[in-house]
C-alpha positions as CSV (number, residue, x, y, z in Angstrom):
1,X,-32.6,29.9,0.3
2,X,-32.7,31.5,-3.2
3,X,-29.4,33.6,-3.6
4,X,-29.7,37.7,-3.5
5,X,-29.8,39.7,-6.6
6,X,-26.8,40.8,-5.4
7,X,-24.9,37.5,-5.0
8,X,-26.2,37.4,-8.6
9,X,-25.2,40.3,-10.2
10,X,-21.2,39.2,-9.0
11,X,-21.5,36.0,-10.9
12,X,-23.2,37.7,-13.9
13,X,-20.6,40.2,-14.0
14,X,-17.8,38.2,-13.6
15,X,-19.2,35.7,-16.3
16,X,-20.0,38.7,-18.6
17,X,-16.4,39.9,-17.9
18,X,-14.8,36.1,-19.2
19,X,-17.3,35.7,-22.1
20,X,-15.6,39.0,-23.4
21,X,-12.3,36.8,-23.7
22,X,-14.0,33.6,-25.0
23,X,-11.8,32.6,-27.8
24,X,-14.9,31.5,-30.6
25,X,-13.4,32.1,-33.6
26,X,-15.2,29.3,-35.1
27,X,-18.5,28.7,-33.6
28,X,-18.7,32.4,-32.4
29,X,-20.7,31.4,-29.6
30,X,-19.0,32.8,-26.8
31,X,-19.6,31.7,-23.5
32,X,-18.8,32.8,-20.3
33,X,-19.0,30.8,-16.6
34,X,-18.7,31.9,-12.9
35,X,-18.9,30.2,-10.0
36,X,-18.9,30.8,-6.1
37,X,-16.9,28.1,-3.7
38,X,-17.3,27.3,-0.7
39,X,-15.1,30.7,0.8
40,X,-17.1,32.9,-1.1
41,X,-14.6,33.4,-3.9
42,X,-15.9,34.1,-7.3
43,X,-13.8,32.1,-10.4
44,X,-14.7,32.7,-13.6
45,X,-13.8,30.7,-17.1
46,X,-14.4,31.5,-21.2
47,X,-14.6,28.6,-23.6
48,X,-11.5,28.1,-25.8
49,X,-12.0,26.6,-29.3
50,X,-9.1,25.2,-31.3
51,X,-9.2,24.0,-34.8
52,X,-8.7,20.3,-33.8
53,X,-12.6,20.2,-32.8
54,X,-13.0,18.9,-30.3
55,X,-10.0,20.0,-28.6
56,X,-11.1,23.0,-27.0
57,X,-12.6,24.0,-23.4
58,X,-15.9,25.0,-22.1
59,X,-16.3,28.4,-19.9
60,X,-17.4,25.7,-17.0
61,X,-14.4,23.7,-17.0
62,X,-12.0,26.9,-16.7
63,X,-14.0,28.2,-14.1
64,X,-13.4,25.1,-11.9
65,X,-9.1,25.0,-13.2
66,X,-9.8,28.8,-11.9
67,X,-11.2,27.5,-9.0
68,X,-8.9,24.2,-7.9
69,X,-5.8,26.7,-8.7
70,X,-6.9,29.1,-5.7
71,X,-7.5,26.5,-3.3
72,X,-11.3,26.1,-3.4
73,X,-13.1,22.4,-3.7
74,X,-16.9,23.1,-3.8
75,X,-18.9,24.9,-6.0
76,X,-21.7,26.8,-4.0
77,X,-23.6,27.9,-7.4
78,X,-22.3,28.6,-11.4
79,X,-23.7,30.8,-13.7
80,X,-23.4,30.2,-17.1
81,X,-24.1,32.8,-19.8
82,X,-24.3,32.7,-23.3
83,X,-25.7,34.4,-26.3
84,X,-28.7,33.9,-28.3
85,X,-32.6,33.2,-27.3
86,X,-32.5,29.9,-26.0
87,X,-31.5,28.7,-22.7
88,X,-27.3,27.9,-22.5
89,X,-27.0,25.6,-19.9
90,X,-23.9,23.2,-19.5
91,X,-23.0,20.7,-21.9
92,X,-23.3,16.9,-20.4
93,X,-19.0,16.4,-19.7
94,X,-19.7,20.0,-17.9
95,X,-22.8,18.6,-16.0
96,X,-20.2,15.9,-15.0
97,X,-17.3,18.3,-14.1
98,X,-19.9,20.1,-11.6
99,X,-20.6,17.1,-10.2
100,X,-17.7,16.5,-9.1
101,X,-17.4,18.9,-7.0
102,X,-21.0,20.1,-6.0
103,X,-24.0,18.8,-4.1
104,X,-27.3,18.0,-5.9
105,X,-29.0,21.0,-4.8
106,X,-26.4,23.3,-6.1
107,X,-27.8,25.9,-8.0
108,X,-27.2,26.3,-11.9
109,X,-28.0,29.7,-13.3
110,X,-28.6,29.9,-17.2
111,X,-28.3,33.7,-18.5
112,X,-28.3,35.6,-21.5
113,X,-26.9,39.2,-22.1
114,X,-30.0,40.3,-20.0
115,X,-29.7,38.4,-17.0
116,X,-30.6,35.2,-15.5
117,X,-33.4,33.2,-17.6
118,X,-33.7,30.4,-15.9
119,X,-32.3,28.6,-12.8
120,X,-32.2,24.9,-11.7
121,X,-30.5,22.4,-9.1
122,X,-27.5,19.9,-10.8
123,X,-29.3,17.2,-9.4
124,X,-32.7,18.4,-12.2
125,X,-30.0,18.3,-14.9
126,X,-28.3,15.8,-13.9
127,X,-30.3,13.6,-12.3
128,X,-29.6,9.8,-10.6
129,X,-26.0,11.1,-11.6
130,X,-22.0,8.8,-11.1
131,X,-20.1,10.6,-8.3
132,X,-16.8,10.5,-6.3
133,X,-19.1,8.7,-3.7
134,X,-20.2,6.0,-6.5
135,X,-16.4,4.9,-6.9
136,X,-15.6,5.2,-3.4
137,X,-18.4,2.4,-2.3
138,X,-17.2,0.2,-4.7
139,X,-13.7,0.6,-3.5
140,X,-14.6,-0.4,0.1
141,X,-17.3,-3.2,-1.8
142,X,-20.3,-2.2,-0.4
């Protein structure tokens, strides 16, 4: 079931409102991420460069410390929004971060200042992906 406009509007604007903070001073690319967990709860993240490349944080990861701090453990769907014309969608360590706590089917929403561009499932960019489940089968050896 395709989320409402309005379940999407509260993760744009929350994403809009942490891009705002984004601390780019170097790559002035600010980006900012939201994401809904499994209560409903809405946690947003910037990215946060530092001049000891490649120190810094991307807006995905701080959404889920946003999230794991208040108690949530799945992501529902993340919205990611950057700037320019092409599609911002999450780096590959962030495809791996959402992973870890989402299902294949989760939806990934790619915006720009406009709105939502484009919208796919972490299993189409990221798929055959290494999950919690993978280390867990070889702990028990099957």
């Amino acid at each position: 079931m395709p989320p409402s406009p309005l379940d999407l509007a509260a993760l744009f604007d929350a994403a809009a409102g942490a891009r705002g903070r984004a601390h780019a001073p170097y790559s002035r690319f600010a980006v900012g991420a939201a994401l809904r967990d499994e209560h409903g709860a809405i946690h947003a993240g910037c990215n946060v460069e530092n001049a000891a490349y490649p120190v810094g944080t991307c807006a995905e990861a701080g959404a889920i410390a946003a999230m794991i701090l208040a108690g949530g453990r799945r992501i529902r769907e993340i919205l990611v929004l950057g700037d320019g014309s092409g599609l911002v969608t999450p780096c590959g360590a962030c495809r791996q971060r959402i992973r870890e706590f989402a299902a294949p089917a989760t939806p990934i929403h790619a915006a720009g200042p406009e709105g939502v561009r484009r919208s796919f499932t972490l299993d189409a960019l990221l798929p055959d992906s290494f999950g919690p489940e993978t280390l867990v089968q070889e702990m028990l050896g099957d």
